[in-house]
C-alpha positions in Angstrom: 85.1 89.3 93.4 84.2 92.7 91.8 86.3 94.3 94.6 89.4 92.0 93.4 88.4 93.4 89.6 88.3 97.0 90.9 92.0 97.0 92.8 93.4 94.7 89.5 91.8 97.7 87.2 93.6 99.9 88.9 97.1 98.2 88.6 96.0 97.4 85.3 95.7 101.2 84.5 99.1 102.2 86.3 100.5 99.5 84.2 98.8 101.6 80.9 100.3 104.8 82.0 103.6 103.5 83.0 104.2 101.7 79.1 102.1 105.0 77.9 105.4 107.0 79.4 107.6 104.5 77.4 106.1 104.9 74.2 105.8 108.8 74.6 109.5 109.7 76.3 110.9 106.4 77.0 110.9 106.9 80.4 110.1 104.1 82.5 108.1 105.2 86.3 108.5 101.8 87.8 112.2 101.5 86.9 112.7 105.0 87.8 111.0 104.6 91.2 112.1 101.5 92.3 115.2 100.4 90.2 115.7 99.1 86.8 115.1 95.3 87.1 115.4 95.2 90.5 113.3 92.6 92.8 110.8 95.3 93.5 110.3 96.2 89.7 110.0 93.0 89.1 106.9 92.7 91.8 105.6 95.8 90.3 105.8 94.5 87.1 104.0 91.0 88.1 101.4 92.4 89.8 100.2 94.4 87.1 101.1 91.4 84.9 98.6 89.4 87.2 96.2 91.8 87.3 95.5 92.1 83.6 94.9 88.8 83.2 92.3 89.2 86.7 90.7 91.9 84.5 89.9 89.6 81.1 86.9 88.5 83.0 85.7 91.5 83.1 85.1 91.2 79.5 83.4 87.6 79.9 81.4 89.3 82.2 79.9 91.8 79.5 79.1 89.3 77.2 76.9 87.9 79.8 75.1 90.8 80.9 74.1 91.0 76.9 72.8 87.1 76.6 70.5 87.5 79.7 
């Protein structure tokens, strides 16, 4: 499982950076890679999705390590 965590923190952080380059410039990398709203976008965009909700355990997970 903490290999699943590590690869959905990593999308997780791609997904930071990418809505950090729309807050800054507007400038969107997925849509300017792979299309705007096209069918691989829209994977990108789930799969990050996905993988910040994988990476809320990881904060269950530290709340653990402090009760034991």
């Amino acid at each position: 499982m903490e290999t699943l965590q590590k690869v959905a923190l990593v999308f997780t952080i791609i997904g930071a950076v990418n809505w950090g380059l729309i807050g800054l410039f507007e400038f969107d990398l997925v849509a300017a890679i792979f299309g705007e709203l096209t069918l691989m976008s829209r994977i990108i965009y789930t799969i990050v999705g996905v993988c910040g909700l994988i990476n809320i355990g990881l904060l269950f997970t530290h709340l653990q390590d402090h009760t034991k």
